[in-house]
C-alpha positions in Angstrom: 20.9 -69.9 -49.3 24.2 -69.6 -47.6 24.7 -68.1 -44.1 27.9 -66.1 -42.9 28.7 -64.5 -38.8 29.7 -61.2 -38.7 31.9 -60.1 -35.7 34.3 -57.9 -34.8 36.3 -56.4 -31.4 36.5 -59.5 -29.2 40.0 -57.8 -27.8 41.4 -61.8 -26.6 44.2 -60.6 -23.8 42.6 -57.4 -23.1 44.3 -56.9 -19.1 41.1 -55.4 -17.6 42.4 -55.2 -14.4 41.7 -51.1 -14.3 38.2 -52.2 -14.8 38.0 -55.6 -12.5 39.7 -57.1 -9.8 42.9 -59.2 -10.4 40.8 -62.4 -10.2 37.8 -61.7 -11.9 40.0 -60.1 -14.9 41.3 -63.3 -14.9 37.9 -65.5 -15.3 37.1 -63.1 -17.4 39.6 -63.1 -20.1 39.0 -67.4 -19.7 35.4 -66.5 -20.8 36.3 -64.3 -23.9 38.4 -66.8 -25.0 35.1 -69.1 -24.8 32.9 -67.2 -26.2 34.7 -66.9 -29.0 35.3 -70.7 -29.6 31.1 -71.0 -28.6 30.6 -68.3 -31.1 32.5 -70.5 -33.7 30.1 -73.6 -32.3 27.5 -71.8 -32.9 28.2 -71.0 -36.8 29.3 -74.7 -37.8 25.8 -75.9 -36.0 24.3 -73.2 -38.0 25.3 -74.0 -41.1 27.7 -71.1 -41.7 29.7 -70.9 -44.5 32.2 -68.5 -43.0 33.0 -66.2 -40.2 34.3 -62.8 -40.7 36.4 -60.8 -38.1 36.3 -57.3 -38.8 39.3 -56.6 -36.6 40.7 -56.2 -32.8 40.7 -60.2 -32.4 43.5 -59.5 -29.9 43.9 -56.2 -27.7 47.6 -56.0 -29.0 49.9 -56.7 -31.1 52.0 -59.0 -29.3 49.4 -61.3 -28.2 50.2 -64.1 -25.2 50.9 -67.1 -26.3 47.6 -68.6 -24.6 45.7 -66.8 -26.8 47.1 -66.7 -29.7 46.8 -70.9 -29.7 43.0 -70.8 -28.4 42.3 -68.3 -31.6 44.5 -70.6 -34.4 43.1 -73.6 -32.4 39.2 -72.8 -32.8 39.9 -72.6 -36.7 41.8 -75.7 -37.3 38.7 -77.4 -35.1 36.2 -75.8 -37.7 38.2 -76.9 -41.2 34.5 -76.3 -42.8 34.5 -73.0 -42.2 36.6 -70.0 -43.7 37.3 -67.7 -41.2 38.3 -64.0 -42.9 40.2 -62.3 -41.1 40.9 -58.7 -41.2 43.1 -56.7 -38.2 42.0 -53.5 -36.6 43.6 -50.6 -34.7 44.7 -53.0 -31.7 46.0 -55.7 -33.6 47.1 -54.2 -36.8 50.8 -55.4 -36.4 49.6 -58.9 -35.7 51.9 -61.3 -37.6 50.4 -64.3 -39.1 52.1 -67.0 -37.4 50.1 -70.2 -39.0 49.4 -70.5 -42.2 45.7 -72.5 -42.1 43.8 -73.6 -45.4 40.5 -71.7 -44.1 42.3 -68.7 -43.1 42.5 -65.9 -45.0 43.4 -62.4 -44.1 44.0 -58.7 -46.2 46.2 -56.5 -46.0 46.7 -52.7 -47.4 45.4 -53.0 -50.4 41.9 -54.3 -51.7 41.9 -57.9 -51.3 39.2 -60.7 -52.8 37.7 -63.6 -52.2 35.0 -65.5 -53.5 32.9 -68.1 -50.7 29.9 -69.5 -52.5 29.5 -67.1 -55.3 29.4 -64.1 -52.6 32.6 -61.7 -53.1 34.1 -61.1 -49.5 36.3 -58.1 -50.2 38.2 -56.2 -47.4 41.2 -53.6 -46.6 43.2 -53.0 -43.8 43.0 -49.1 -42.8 46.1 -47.1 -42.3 48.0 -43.7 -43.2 48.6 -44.5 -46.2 45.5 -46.2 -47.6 43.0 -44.0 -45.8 42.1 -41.5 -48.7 43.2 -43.3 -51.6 40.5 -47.1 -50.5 37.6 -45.7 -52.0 38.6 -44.8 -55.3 40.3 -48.4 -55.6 37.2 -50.5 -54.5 36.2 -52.7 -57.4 33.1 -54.5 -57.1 30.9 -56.7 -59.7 27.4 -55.3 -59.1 26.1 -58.7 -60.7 27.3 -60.4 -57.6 26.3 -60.3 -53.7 29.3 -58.4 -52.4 30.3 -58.1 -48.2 32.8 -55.3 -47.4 35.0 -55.9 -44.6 36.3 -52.9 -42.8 37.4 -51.6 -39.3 36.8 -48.0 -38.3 34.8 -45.5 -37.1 31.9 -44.2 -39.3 32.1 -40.9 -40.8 30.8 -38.2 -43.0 35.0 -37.5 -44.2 37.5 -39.8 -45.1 41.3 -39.9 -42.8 43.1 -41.6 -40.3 41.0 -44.1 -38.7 37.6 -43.5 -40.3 35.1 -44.8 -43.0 33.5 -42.5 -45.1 29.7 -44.2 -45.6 29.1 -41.6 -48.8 31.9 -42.6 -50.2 31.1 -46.4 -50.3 27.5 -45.5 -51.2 26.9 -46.5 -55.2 29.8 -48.7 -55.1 27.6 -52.4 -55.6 27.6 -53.0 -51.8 25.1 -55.2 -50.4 26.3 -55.7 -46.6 29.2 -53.5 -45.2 30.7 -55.6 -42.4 32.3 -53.1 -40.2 34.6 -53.3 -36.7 35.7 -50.8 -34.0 32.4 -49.2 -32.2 31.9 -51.6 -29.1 27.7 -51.8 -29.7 25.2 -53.3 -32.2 24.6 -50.2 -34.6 23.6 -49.9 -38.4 21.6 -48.6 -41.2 21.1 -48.0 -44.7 24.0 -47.8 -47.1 21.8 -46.5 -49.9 19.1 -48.1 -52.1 21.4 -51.5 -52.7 22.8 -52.1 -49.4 23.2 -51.9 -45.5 26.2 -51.5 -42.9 26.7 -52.6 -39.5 28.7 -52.4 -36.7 28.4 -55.7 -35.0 29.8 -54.7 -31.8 32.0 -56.4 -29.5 31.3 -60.2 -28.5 31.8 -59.1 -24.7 31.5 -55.9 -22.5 35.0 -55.7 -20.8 34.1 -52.7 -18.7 31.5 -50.9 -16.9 31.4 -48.2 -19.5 30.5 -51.3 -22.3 26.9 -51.7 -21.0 24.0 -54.1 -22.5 23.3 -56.8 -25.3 27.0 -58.0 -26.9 27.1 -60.1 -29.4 27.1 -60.9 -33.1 25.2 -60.2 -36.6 24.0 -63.5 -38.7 23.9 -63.4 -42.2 21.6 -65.2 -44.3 22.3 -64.6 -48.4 19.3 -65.6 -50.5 17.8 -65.0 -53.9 20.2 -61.8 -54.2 19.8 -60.3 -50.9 20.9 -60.4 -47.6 19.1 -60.8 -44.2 20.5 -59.9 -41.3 20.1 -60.3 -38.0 21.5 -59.7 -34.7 22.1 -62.2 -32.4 23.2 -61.5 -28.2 25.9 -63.7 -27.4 27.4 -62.9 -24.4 28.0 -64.8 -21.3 27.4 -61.7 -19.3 25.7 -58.4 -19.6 27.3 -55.1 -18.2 24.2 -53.3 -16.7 23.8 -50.0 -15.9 21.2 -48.1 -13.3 20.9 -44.7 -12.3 19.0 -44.0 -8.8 18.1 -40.7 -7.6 18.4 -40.6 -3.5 16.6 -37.1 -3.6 13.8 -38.3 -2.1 15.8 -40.7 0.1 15.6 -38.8 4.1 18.4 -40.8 5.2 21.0 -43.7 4.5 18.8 -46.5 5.1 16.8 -45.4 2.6 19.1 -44.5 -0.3 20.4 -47.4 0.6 17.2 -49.6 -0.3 16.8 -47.4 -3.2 20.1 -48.4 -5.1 18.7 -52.1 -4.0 16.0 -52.0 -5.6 17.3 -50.5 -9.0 19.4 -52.7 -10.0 19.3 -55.5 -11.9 18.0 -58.8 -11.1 20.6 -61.1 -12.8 23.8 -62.6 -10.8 25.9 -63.2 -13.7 25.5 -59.3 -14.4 28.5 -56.9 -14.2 26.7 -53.6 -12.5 26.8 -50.0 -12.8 25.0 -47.8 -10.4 25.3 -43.7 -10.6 23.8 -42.2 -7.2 22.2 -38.9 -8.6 20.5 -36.2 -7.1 20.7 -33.7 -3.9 21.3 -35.9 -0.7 19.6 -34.6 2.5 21.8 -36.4 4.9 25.6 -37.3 5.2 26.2 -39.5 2.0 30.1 -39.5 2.1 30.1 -43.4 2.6 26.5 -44.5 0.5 28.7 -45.4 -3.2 31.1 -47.3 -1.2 28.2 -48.9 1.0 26.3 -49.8 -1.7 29.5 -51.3 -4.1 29.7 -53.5 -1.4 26.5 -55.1 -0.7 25.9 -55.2 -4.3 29.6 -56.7 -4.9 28.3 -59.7 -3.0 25.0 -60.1 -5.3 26.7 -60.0 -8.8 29.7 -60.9 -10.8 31.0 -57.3 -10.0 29.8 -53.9 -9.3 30.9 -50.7 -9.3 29.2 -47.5 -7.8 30.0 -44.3 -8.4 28.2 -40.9 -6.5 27.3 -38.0 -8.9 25.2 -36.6 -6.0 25.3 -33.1 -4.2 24.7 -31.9 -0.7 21.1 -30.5 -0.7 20.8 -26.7 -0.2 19.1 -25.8 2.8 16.9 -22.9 2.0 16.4 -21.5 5.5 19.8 -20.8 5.1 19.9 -19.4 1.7 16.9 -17.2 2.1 18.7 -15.3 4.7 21.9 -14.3 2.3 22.3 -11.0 1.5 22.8 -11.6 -1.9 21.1 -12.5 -5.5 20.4 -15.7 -5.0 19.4 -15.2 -1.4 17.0 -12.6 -3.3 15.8 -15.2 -5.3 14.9 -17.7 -3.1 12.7 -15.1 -0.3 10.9 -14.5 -3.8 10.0 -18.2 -4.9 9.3 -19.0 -1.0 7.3 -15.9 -0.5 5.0 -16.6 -4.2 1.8 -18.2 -3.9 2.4 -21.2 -5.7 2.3 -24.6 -4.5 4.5 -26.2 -2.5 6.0 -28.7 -5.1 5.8 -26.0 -7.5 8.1 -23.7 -5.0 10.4 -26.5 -4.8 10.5 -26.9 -8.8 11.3 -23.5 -9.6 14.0 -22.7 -6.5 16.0 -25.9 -7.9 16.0 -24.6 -11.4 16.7 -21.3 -10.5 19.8 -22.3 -8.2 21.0 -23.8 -10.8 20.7 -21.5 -13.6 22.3 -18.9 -11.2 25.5 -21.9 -10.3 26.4 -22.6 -13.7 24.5 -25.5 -14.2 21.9 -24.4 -16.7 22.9 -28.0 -18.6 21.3 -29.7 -16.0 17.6 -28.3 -16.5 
C-alpha cells in the first residue's frame, strides 16, 4: 500500500485584515503557515509517500519573503517526501525560486511523474490550455493514475473551469482537484472519483466549518480516501431569530445561547427576524460580548422592525384590507399571525422569503 495527502488553497500571505483585526490577521497568517508545516508532520508520521498541492499555496504571486522560506523550508525538512506541486489562479506566476530534489511542479502542458508505480499527472490551467487539456490527457489504464488540477467544476470547458465529462473514460482513478474552499466530491464515472479537498484553514467568516485535507491510501488497484479536518480553528456560523425576543435583554441572551461553545472558534452570528423593540444597537452589542468569548466574532443584523398591525388595519389601502380580513377570520390566534406575515410579505415583494 502506499499513502499520498491531497491539499489544495492554503493561500500562505493571504492579508485578511478586511476580514480580522490587524493583530489577529497577524496570528493568523503565523498559524497557516503552521498548519501547513503540521500538515507535512502529519504525512511523514503517516507514512506518506507524497503530498500534492493542487494550487493557491500562496495568495499571490509575489509572495513575502517569510513565507516563501517557511513553504521551501517544510520540504527540505521532509527529503522523504515528494511534494507535487501545481499553481492555481492566485499563484499562477509564482516563480520557482529553489530547485529541491522532492520538488516537482507542471506547467502548461501535461506533465508526468511516476511515485511508486502510481502516475501523478497534472496541468496548469490557462487561456490557452483550457480547451485543448482534455484531448491531450494520456493516461495508461493498466496503472493507478491521480489527476492534479485547479479549478472550478463544470458541465463546459473555458477559462478557469474543469469539465468532469470530459475527464470521465479517460483511466482516472482519483482526480485531485484545487480552488473550491470546502471538502466536496463524487463519482468520476465507473473507474474513478474527484475531490475538492478544500482549503487547509477558513480565512474568513464567509469560509465556515471542518477545513482540512483528503488522505489517500492506494491498495490492490484502488484507492481509498478519506477526509481528514485539520484545522487549528473552525469558522462557525449561527443564525438566531429575535422574533420572539420582547426586548434587548432577551435577544440578547438569545444570540448567547446560539453560538458555539468553542473559544478557539472564529464566529458568525446573523440576527434574523422582525424585532419588537429598538434593535439599532443589538449586532454591535452582541459582536462585543461575544468578541471577548472567542478568537473573533462578527455579527451582522438581517432583522426588520415588526409591523404593528393596529396600525396597519386601519390603512385605507390593500394591505390595510387584508390585514382587517385575517384579524377579523375565525382562526386561531397563531394561525392569524401565520397568514398576516405571509401575506405582508407576498404583497412587499418578498414572496422569496415564504
Amino acid at each position: 500500500m502506499i499513502k499520498f495527502l491531497h491539499c489544495a488553497d492554503i493561500h500562505l500571505g493571504s492579508a485578511l485584515t478586511s476580514r480580522l483585526p490587524a493583530d489577529r490577521a497577524e496570528e493568523r497568517r503565523r498559524e497557516m503557515r503552521a498548519t501547513f508545516g503540521r500538515m507535512a508532520d502529519y504525512a511523514a508520521a503517516n507514512g506518506c509517500a507524497a503530498v500534492l498541492l493542487c494550487g493557491d499555496v500562496f495568495d499571490g504571486d509575489r509572495p513575502f519573503k517569510r513565507d516563501k522560506e517557511y513553504f521551501y523550508g517544510v520540504i527540505k525538512a521532509h527529503p522523504d517526501i515528494q511534494f507535487y506541486y501545481l499553481r492555481g489562479n492566485h499563484d499562477c506566476r509564482q516563480s520557482y525560486t529553489e530547485q529541491l530534489p522532492n520538488l516537482k511542479t507542471f506547467g502548461g502542458e501535461w506533465t508526468y511523474y511516476d511515485c511508486g508505480g502510481v502516475t501523478i499527472a497534472g496541468t496548469e490551467l490557462s487561456p490557452e490550455n483550457c480547451l485543448s487539456l482534455y484531448s491531450s490527457l494520456s493516461l495508461d489504464g493498466r496503472r493507478v493514475n491521480i489527476v492534479m488540477l485547479h479549478g472550478q467544476v463544470a458541465g463546459g470547458a473555458g477559462e478557469g473551469l474543469i469539465n468532469l465529462n470530459a475527464l470521465r473514460g479517460r483511466g482516472i482513478d482519483y482526480l485531485a482537484l484545487g480552488h473550491v474552499h470546502s471538502f466536496s466530491g463524487g463519482r468520476l464515472d465507473g473507474r474513478g472519483v474527484y475531490a475538492c479537498s478544500g482549503c487547509l484553514e477558513g480565512r474568513g467568516y464567509d469560509e465556515q466549518g471542518q477545513k482540512g485535507f483528503v488522505l489517500l491510501e492506494v491498495d490492490g488497484g484502488r484507492v481509498n480516501s478519506t477526509f481528514v479536518p485539520f484545522a487549528s480553528r473552525t469558522v462557525s456560523g449561527c443564525v438566531c431569530d429575535i422574533s420572539t425576543c420582547p426586548d434587548w435583554a432577551s435577544a440578547m441572551r438569545a444570540g448567547m445561547a446560539v453560538a458555539p461553545r468553542s473559544p478557539k472558534d472564529m464566529v458568525r452570528l446573523a440576527l434574523v427576524g422582525e424585532a419588537h423593540f429598538d434593535a439599532s444597537t443589538l449586532a454591535a452589542d452582541l459582536q462585543k460580548e461575544l468578541e471577548g468569548r472567542y478568537f473573533s466574532a462578527s455579527v451582522v443584523d438581517e432583522t426588520r422592525p415588526a409591523l404593528a398591525l393596529s396600525s396597519l388595519a386601519r390603512e385605507n389601502t390593500l394591505r390595510g384590507a387584508f390585514v382587517r380580513a385575517a384579524l377579523a377570520s375565525d382562526y386561531p390566534e397563531e394561525r392569524k399571525q401565520g397568514i398576516i406575515a405571509a401575506g405582508l410579505k407576498a404583497l412587499s415583494g418578498r414572496e422569496d422569503e415564504l
